[in-house]
N, C-alpha and C positions, 0 to 999 in steps of 0.2 A: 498246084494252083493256090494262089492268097485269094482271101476273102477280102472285099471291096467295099467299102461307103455303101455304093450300090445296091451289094447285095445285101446288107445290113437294110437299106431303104425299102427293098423288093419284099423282104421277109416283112417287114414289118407293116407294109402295103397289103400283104396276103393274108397275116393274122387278124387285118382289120376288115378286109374287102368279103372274106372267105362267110359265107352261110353254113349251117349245121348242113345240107344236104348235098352242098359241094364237098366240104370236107367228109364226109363222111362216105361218098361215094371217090373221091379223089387220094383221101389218102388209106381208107382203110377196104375200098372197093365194096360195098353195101350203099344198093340202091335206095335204101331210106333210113336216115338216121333209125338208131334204136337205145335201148337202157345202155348199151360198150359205149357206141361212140360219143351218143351225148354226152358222156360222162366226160370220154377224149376230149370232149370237145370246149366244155368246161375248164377240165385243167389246160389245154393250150393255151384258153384265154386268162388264167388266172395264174399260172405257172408255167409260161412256153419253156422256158431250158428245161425244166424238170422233164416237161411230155417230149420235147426233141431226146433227151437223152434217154428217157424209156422205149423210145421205137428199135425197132430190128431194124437190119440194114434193108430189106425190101420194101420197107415202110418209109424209112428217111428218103431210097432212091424215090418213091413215089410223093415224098414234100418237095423234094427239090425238082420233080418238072414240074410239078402244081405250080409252085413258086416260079418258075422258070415262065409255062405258059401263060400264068397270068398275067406275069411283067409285059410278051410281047401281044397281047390282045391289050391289055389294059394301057401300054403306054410309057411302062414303068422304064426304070433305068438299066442299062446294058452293058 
């Protein structure tokens, strides 16, 4: 599968839309952010490729439905 405008769009809608308590529960499964994910959650906003490409593959499968279901509640592109 190619990566799409779209999804370029969707990613970059989710890095903006996303709260430390979503992501923190959505991609790292902790119910309240803490000292990890904040930190996570810092570098995705200051460094996204860097923290995409530090994730394990059960971490990135869990961005990309994040990313995925926010696009179809939120609106985004398809």
């Amino acid at each position: 599968e190619q990566m799409t405008p779209n999804d370029l769009n969707n990613l970059i809608r989710w890095t903006v839309d996303t709260a430390g308590y979503q992501f923190a529960e959505e991609i790292y499964g902790s119910k309240e952010p803490d000292e990890y994910t904040q930190g996570k959650f810092i570098d995705m906003q200051h460094h996204l490729i860097r923290w995409i490409a530090s994730l394990d593959d059960k971490n990135r499968e869990r961005l990309a439905r994040a990313i995925n279901n926010q696009a179809e509640r939120g609106g985004y592109f398809k």
